[in-house]
N, C-alpha and C positions, 0 to 999 in steps of 0.2 A: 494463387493465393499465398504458396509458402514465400515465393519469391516479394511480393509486396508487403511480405510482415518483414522479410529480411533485409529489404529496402528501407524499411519503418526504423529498425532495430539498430542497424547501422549506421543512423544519419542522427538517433537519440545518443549513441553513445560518443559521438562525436562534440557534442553539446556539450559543453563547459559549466555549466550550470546544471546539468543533471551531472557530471561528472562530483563536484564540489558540492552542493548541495543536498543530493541524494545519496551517494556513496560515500564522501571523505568525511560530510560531516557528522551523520551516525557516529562514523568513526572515533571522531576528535570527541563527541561527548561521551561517549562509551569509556575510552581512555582515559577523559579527567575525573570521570564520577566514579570508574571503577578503582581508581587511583587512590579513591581518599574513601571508601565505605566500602571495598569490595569484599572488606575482611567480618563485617557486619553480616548478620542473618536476620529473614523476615519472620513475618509469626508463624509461618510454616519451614520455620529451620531451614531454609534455601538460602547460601549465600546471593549476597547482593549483588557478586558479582558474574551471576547468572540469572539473576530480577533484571540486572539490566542490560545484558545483551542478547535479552527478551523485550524488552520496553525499546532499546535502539534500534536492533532489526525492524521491531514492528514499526516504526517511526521510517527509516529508511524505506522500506518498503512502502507502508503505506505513501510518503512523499514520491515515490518512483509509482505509482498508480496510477496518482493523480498527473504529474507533468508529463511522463508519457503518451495519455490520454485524451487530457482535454486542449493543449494547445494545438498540437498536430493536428487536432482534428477540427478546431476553429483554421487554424493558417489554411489547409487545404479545403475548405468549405467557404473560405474567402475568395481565395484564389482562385477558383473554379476550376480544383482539381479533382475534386470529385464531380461535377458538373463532367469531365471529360471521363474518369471510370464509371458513368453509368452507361457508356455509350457503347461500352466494349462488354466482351462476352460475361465479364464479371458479374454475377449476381452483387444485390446490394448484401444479402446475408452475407456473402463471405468476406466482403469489405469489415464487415462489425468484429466479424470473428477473426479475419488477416488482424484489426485494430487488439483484439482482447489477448492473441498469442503473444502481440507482440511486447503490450506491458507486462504479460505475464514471464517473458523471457530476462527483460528489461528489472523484475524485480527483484530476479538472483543474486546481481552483485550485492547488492546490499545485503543480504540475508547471510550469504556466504562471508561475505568480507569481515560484517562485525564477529561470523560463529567465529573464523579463522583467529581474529585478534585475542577473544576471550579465549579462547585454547592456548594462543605463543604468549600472550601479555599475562594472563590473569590466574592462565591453569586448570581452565575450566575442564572439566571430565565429565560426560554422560557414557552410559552404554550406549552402545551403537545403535540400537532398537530405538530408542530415546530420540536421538537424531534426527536419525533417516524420518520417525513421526515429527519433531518438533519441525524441522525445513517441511515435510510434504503441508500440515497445516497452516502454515504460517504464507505458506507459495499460494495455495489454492484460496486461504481468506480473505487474498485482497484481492476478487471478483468485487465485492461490493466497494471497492471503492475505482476501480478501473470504470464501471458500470458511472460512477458518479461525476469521475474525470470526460467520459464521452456523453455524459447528460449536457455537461457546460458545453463542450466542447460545439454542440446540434446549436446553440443558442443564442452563445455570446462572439463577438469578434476576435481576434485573436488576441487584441490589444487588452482586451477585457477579460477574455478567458485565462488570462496567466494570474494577473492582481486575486481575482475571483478563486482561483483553483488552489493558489497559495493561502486565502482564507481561509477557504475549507479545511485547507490541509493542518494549518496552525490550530484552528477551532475543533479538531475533532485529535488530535495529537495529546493537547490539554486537556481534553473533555473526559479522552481515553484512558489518562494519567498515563501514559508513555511518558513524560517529562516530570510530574512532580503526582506524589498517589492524592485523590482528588480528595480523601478523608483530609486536607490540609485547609480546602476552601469550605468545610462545612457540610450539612448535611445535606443542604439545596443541589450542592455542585456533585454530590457523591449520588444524589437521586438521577440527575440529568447523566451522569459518565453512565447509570447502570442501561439505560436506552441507547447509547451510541452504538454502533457498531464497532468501532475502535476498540471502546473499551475490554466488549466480547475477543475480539479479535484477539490485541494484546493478551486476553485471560485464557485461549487458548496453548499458547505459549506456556503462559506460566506455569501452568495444570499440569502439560507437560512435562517442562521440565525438571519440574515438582515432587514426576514419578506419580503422578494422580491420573493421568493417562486425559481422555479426553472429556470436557466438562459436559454435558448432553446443552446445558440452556444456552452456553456459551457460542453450541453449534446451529442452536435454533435461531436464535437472534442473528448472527452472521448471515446463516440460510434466507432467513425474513429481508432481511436487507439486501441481500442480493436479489432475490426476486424484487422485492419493489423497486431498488432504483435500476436493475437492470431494463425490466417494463416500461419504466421511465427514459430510459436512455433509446430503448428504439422507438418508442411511440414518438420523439422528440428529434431522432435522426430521422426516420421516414418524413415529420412534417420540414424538416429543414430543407431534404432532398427535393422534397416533392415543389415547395417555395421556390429552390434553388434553381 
């Protein structure tokens, strides 16, 4: 199983567009926005330029969830690569879990990469305790959306799983306010971010690094979400398997 996530893992990082689009471009927005507000503070006196290398990691990450997850797992569900690991001593469960290590490996660069920049570029300082919590919740909260990348993934083609998985990802990034705080679109838009799981996600972060330590609803909503779409995601690989 370790060996098949490290096969997984190595053949995403080789991809030019999770390269660029999941790691450098965090990056590139993190850098231009902490560039021109990072010197601003929110209503809870956090500068901005720790709002947003909370809002770009989560962005990052969550984007490295999704494309780790659901195309690989449409291409080899095409292909009839998995059709050939059921045939071997592999159980299907450890297939799911080889699939969930391997996004969850896959979602480090980016989390690491923007902390790193907001520390040499911006000067960002937490205690170290701060840290080590703000990366452990931020790694483990995107199960619910690894969980939603391997839902597309049982369903759709490959061709269609990537257009599809890249929706998601922009619609729940926005929805989250990882890109713009959703109090901008109105109350309707600010009603709909407090149900996403993003949104929570993201607010885990911030709470964090806040110094408010961890939000309880924050973790319940994320929790919620990862049980449902993760139930959704094997109910949905078992029937593709089983079709397959």
């Amino acid at each position: 199983m370790l060996n098949f996530a490290k096969i997984d893992a190595v053949r995403m990082l080789r991809n030019r567009r999770y390269l660029i689009f999941v790691v450098a471009f965090p990056v590139m927005l993190y850098l231009i926005n902490a560039n021109i507000y990072g010197k601003q503070t929110d209503a809870r006196g956090v500068s901005f330029s720790v709002t947003l290398m909370v809002s770009m990691a989560a962005y990052g990450a969550l984007a490295s969830s999704m494309m780790s997850s659901a195309v690989p797992l449409a291409t080899e569900r095409q292909s009839g690569w998995l059709r050939q690991l059921q045939i071997t001593p592999l159980p299907s469960w450890a297939i799911i879990v080889a699939k969930l290590v391997t996004a969850l490996v896959l979602v480090l660069p980016s989390l690491l990469l923007v902390s790193l920049v907001a520390i040499l570029q911006q000067g960002v300082s937490l205690p170290p305790g701060r840290w080590a919590l703000l990366l452990l919740v931020m790694w483990v909260g995107t199960v619910p959306f690894i969980a939603l990348g391997l839902a597309i993934g049982s369903v759709l083609t490959a061709d269609a799983a990537q257009p599809a998985s890249m929706i998601c990802m922009f619609a729940l990034a926005i929805a989250g306010g990882l890109w713009f705080p959703p109090e901008i679109f109105g109350d309707t838009m600010r009603a709909v971010a407090t149900v996403t799981p993003s949104y929570h996600y993201a607010g885990l972060g911030w709470s964090v690094a806040a110094g408010q330590g961890v939000a309880a609803v924050d973790v319940l909503v994320v929790a919620a979400w990862a049980v449902v779409l993760g139930g959704a995601a094997a109910f949905l690989y078992r029937r593709a398997t089983v079709r397959g």
